[in-house]
N, CA, C and O atoms as a MOPAC input file, in Angstrom:
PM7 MOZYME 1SCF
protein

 N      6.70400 1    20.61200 1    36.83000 1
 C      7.22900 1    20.73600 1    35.48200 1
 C      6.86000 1    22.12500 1    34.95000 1
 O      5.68600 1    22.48000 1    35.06100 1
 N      7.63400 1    22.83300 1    34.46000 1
 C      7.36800 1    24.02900 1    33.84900 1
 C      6.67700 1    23.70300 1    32.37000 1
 O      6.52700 1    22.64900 1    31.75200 1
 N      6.31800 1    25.11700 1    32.07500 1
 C      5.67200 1    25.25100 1    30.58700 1
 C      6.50800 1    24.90000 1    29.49200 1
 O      6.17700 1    24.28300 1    28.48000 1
 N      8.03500 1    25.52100 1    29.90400 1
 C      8.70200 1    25.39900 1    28.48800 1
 C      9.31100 1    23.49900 1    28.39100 1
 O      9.54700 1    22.91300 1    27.33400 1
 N      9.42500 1    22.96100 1    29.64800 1
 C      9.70500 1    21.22400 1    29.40600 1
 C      8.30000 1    20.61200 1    29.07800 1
 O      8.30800 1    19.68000 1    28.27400 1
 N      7.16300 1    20.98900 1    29.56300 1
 C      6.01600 1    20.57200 1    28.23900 1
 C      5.62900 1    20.92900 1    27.11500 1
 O      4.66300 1    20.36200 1    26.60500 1
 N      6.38700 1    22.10000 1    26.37400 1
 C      6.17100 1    22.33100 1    25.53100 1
 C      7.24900 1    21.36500 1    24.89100 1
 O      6.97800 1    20.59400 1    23.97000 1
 N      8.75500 1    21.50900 1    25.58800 1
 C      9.34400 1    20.25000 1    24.83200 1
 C      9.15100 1    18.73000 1    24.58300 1
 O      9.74700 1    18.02400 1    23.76900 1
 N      8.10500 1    18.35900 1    25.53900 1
 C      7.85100 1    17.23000 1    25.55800 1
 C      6.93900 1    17.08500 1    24.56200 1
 O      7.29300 1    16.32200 1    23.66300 1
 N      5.75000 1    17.64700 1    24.44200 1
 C      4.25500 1    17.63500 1    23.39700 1
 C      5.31900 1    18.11000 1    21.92700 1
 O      5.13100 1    17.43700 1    20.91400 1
 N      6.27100 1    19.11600 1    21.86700 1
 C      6.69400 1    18.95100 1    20.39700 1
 C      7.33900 1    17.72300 1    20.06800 1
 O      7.05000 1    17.21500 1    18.98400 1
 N      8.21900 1    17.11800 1    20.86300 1
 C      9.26600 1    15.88900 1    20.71700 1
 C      8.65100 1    14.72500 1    20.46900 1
 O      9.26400 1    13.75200 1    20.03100 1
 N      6.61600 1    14.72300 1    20.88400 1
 C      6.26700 1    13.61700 1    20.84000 1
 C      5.76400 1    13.73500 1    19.70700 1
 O      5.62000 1    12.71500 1    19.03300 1
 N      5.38100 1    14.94700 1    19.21600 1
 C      4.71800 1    15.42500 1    17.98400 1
 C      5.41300 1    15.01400 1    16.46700 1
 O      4.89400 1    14.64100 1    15.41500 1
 N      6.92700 1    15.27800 1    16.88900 1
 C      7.99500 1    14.85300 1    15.77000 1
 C      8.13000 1    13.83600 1    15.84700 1
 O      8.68200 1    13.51800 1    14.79400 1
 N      7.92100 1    12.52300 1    16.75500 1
 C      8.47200 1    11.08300 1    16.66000 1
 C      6.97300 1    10.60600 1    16.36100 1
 O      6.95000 1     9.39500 1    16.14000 1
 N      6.02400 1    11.06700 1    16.31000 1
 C      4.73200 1    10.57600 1    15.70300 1
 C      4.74700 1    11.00800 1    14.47500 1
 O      3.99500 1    10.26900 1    13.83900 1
 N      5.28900 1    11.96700 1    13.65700 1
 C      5.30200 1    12.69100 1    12.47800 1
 C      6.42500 1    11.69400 1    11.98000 1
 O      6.28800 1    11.47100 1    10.77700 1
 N      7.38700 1    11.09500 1    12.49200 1
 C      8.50400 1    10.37000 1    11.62500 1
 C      8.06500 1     8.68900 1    11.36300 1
 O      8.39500 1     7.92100 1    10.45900 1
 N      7.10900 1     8.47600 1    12.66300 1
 C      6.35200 1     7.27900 1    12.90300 1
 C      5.41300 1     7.13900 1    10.98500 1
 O      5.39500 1     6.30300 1    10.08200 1
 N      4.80100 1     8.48900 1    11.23400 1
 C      4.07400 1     8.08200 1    10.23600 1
 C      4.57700 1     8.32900 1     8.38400 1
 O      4.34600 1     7.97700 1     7.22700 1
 N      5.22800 1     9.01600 1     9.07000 1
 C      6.29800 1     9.23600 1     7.13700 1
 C      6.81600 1     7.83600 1     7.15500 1
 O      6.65900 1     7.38200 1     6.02100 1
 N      7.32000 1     7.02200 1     7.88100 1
 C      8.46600 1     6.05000 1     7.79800 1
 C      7.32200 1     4.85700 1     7.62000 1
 O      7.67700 1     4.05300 1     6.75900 1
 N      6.21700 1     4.58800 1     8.13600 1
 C      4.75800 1     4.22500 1     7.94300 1
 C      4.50700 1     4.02900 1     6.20800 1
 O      4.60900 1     2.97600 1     5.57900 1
 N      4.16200 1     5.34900 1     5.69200 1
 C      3.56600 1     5.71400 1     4.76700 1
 C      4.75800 1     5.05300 1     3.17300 1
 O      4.53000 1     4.37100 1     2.17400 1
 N      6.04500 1     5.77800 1     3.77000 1
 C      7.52000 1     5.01100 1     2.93400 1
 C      7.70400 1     3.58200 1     2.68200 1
 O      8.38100 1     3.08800 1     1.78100 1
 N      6.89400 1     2.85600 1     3.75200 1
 C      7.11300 1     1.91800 1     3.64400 1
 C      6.09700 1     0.70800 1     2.86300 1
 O      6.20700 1    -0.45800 1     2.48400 1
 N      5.13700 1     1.70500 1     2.89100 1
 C      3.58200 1     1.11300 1     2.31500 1
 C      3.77600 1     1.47800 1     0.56100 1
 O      3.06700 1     0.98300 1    -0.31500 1
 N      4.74800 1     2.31700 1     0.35900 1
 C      5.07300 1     2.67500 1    -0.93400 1
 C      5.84700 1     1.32700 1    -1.48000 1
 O      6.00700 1     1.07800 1    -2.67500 1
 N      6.24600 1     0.59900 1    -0.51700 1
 C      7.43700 1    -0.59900 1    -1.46700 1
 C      6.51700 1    -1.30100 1    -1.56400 1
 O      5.40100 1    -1.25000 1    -1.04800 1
 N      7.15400 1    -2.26700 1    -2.51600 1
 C      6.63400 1    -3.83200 1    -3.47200 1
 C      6.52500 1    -4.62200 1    -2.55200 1
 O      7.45700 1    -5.00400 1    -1.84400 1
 N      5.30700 1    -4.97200 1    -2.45700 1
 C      4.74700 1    -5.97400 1    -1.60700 1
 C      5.31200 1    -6.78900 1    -0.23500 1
 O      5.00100 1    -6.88300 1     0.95200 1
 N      6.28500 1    -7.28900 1    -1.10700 1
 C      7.11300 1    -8.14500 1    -0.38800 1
 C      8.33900 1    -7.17800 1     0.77500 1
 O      8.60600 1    -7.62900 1     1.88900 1
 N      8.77700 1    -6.22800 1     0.40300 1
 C      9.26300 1    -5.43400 1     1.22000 1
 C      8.61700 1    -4.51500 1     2.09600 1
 O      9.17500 1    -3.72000 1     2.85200 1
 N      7.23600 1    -4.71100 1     1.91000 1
 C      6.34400 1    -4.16900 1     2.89500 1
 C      6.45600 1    -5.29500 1     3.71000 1
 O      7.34700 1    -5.24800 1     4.55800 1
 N      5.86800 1    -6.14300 1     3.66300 1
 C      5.21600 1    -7.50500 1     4.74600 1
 C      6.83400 1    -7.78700 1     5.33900 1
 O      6.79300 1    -8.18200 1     6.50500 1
 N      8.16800 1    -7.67600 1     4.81400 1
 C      8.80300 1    -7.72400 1     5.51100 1
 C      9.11000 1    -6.97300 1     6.70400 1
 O      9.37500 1    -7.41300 1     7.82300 1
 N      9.01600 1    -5.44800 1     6.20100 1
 C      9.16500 1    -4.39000 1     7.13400 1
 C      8.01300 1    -4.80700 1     8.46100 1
 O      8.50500 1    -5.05900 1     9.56100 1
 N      6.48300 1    -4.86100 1     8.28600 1
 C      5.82900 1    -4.69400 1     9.16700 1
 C      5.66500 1    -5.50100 1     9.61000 1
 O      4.75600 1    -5.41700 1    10.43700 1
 N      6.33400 1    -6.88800 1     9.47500 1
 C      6.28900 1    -7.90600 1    10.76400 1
 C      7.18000 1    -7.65700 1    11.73700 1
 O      7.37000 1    -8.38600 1    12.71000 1
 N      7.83600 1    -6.45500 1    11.45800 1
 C      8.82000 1    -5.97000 1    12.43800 1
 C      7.80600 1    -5.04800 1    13.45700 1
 O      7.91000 1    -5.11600 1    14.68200 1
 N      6.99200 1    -4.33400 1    12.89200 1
 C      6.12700 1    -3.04500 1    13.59000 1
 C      4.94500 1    -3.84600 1    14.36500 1
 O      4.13800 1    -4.63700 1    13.87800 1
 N      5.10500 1    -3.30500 1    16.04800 1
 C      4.82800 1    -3.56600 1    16.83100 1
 C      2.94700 1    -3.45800 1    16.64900 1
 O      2.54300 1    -2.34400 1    16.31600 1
 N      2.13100 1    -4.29600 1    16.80800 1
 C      0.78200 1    -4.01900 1    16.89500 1
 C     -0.01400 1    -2.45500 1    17.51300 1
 O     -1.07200 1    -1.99500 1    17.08600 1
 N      0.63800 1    -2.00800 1    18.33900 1
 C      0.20700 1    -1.03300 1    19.11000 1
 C      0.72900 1     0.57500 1    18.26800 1
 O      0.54900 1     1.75400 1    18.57500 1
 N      1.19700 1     0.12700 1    17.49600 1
 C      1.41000 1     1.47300 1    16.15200 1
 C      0.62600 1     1.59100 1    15.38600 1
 O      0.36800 1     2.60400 1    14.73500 1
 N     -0.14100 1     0.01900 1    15.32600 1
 C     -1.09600 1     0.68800 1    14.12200 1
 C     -2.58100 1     1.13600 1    14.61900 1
 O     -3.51000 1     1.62100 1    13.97300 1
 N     -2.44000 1     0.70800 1    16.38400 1
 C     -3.44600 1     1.67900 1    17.03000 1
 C     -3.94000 1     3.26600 1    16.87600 1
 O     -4.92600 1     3.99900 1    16.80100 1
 N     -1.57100 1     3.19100 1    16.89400 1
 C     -1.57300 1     4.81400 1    17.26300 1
 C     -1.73500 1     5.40600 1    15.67400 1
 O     -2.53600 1     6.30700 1    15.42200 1
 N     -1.01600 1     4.88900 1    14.81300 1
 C     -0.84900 1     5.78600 1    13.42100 1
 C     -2.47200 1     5.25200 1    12.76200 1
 O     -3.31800 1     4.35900 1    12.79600 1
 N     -2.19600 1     6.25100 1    12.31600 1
 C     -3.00600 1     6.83900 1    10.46400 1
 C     -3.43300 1     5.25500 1     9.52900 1
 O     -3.78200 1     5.28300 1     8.34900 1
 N     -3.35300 1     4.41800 1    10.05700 1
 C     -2.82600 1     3.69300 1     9.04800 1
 C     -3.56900 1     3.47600 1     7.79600 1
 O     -3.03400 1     3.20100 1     6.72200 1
 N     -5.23500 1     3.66100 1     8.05800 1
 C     -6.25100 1     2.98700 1     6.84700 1
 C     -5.74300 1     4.65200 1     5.63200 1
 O     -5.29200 1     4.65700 1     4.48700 1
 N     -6.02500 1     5.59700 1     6.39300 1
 C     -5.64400 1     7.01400 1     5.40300 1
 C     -4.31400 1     6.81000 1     5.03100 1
 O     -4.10400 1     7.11200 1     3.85700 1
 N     -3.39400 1     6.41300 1     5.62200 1
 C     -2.01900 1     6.75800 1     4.93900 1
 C     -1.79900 1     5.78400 1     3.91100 1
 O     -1.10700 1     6.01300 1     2.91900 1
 N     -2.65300 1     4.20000 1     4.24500 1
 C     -2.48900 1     3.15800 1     3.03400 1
 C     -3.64000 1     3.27700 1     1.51600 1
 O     -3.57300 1     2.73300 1     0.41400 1
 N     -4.75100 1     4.35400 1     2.18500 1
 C     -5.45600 1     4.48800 1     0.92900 1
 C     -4.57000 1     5.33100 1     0.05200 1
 O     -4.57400 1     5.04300 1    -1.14500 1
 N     -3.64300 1     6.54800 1     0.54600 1
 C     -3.05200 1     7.19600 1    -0.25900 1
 C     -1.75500 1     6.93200 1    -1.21000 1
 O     -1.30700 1     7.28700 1    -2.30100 1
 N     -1.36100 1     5.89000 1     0.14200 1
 C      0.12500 1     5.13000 1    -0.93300 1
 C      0.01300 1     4.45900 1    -1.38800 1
 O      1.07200 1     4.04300 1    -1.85800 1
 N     -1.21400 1     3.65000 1    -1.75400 1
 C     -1.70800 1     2.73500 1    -2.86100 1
 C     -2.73300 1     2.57700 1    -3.83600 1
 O     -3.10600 1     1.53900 1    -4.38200 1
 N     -3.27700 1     4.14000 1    -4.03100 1
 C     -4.19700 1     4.67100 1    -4.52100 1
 C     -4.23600 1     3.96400 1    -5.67600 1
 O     -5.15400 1     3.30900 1    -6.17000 1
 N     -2.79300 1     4.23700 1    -6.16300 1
 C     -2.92600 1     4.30700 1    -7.89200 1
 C     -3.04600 1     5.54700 1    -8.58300 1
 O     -3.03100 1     6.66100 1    -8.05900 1
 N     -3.18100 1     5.25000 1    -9.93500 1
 C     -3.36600 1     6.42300 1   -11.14500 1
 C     -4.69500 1     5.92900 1   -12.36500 1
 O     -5.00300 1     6.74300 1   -13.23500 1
 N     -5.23300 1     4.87000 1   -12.31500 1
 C     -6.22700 1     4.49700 1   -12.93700 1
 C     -7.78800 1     4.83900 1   -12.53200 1
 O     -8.16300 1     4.75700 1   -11.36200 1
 N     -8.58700 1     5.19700 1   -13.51500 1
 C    -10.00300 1     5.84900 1   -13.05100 1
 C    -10.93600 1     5.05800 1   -13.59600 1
 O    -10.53900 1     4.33700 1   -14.51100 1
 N    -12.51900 1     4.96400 1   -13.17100 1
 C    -13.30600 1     4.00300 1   -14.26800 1
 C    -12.86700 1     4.74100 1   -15.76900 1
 O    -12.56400 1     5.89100 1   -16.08700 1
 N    -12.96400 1     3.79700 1   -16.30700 1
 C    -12.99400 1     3.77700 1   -18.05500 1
 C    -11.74700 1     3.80800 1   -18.45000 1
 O    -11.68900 1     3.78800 1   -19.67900 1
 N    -10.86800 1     3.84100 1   -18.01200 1
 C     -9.11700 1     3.82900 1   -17.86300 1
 C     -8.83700 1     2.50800 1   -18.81200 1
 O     -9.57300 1     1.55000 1   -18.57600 1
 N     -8.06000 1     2.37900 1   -19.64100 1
 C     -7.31200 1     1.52700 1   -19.86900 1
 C     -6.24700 1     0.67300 1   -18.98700 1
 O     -5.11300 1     0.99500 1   -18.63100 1
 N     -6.98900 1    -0.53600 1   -18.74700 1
 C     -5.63000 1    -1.65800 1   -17.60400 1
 C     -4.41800 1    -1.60500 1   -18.40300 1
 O     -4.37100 1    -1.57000 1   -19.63300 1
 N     -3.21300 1    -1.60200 1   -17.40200 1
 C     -2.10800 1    -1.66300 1   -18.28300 1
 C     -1.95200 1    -3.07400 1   -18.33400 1
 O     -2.57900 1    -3.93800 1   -17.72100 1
 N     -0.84600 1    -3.20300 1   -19.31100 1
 C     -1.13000 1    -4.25900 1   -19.89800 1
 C      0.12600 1    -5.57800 1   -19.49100 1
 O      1.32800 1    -5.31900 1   -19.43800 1
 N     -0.38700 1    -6.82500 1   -19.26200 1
 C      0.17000 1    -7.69100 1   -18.08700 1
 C     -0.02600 1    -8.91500 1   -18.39700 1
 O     -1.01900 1    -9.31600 1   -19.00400 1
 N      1.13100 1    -9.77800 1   -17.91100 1
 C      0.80100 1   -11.41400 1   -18.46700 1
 C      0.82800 1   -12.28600 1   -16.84700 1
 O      1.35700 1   -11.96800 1   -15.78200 1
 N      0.06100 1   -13.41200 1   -17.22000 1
 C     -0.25900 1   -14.10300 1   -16.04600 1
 C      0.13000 1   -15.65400 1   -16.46600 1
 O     -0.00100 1   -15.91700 1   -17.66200 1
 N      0.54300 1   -16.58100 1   -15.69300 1
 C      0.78500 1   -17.82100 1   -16.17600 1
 C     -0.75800 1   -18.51100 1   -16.03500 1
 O     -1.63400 1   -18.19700 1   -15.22800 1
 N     -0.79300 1   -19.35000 1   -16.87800 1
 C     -1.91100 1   -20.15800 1   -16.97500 1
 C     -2.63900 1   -21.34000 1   -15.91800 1
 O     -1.97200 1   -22.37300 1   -15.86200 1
 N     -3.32000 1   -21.34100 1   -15.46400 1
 C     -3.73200 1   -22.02600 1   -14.19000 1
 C     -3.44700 1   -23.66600 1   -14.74600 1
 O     -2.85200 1   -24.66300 1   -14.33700 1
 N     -4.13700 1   -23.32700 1   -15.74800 1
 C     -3.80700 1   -25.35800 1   -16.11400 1
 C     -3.08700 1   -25.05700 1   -17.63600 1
 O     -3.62200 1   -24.39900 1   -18.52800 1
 N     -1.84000 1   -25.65300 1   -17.70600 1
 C     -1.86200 1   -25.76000 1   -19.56600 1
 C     -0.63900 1   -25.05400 1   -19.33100 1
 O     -0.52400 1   -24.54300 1   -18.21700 1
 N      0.22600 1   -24.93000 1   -20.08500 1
 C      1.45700 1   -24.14900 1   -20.92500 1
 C      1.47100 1   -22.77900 1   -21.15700 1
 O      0.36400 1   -22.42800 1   -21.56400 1
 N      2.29400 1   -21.81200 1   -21.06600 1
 C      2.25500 1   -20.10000 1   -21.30000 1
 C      1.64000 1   -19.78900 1   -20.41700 1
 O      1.31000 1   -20.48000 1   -19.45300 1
 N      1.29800 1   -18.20100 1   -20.73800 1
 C      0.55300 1   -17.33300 1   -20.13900 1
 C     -0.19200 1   -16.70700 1   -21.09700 1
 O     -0.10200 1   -16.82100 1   -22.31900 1
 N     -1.07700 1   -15.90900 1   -20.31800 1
 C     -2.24700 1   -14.80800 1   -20.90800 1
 C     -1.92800 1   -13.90600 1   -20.87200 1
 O     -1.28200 1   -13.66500 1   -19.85200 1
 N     -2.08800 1   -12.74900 1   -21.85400 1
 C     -1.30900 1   -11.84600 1   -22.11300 1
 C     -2.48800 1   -11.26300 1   -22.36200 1
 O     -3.40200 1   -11.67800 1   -23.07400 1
 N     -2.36900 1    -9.61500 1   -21.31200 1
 C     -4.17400 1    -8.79100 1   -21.81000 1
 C     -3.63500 1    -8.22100 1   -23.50900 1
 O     -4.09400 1    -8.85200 1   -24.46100 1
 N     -2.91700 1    -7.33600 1   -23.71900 1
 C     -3.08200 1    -6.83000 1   -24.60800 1
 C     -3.63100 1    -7.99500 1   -25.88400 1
 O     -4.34500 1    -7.69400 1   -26.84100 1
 N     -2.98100 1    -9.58800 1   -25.52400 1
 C     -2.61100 1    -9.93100 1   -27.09400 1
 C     -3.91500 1   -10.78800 1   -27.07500 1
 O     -4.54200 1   -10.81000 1   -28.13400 1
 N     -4.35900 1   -11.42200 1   -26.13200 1
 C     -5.77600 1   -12.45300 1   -26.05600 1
 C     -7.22200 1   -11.46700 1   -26.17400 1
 O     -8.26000 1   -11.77200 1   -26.76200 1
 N     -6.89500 1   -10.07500 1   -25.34600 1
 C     -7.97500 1    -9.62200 1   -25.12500 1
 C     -8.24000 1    -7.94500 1   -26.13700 1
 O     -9.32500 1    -7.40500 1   -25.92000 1
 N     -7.66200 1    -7.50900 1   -26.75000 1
 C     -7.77400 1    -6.66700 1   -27.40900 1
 C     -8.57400 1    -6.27000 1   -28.11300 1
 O     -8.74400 1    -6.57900 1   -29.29200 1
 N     -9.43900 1    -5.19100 1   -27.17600 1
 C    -10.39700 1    -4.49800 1   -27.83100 1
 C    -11.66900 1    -5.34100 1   -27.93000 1
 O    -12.59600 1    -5.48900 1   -28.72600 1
 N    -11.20600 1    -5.91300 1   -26.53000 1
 C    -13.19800 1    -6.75800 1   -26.17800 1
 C    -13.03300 1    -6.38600 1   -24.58500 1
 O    -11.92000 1    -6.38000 1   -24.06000 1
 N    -14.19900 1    -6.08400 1   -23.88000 1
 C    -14.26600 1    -5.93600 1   -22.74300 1
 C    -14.00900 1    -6.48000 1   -22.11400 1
 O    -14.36800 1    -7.64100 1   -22.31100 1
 N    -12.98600 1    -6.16500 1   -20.48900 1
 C    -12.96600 1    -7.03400 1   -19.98700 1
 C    -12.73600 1    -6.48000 1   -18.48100 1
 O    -12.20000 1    -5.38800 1   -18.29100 1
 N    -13.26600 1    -7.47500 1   -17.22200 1
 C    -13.59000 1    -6.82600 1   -16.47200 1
 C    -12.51900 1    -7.86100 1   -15.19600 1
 O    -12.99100 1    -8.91400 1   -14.76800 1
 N    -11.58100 1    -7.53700 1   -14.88400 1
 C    -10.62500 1    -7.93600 1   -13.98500 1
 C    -10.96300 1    -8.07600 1   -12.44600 1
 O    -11.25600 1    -7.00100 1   -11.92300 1
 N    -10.98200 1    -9.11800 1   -11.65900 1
 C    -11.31200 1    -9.05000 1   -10.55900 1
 C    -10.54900 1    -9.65400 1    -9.28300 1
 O    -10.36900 1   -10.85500 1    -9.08100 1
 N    -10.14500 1    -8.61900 1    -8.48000 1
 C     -8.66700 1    -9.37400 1    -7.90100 1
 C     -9.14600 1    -9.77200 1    -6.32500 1
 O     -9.76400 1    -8.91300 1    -5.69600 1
 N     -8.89700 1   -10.90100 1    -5.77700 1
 C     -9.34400 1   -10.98000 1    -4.50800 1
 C     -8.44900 1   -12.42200 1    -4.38100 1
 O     -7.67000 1   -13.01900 1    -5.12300 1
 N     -9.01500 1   -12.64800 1    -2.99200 1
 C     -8.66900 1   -14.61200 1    -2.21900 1
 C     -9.33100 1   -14.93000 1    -1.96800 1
 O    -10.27600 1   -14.51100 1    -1.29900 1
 N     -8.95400 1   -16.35700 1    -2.68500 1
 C    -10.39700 1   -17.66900 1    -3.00700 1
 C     -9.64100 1   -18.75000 1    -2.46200 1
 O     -9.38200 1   -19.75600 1    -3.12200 1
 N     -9.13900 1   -18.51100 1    -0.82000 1
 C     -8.54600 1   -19.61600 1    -0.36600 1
 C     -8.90600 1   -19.89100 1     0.53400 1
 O     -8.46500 1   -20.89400 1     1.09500 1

């Protein structure tokens, strides 16, 4: 093999790993549900190869810092009628939000 068909080969693999991971990163940008759709399509052995913990800290960073104001959001009520509404229940008392699975 000559120099210049490995040089085409190492760039060609270089660009389909570079589109791997934009198309990666694009996709970690959608709403939830159009993520988990997309990546039950993506083969296990991509997320060997790609970026994935850096490229998902960055596309889901956010814009909120400590001391930030939560924006403001309603939730239906676990037991009982309506929802909770931060601005209108909790306004201007501390409150400390904690999101995880308790299943």
């Amino acid at each position: 093999m000559t120099l210049r068909k490995v040089v085409i080969v190492c760039a060609t693999c270089a660009v389909v790993y570079a589109a791997a991971a934009v198309g990666l990163y694009a996709a970690m940008r959608q709403p939830p549900e159009t993520f988990g759709a997309i990546m039950k399509r993506v083969p296990s052995v991509a997320m060997m190869v790609l970026p994935f913990k850096p490229l998902w800290m960055s596309a889901r960073a956010g814009h909120l810092h400590i001391g930030d104001s939560a924006p403001d959001f309603s939730l239906r009520r676990l037991q009982g009628e309506g929802a909770v509404t931060l601005s209108n229940e909790y306004k201007a008392k501390p409150v400390v939000l904690v999101f995880g699975s308790y299943t």
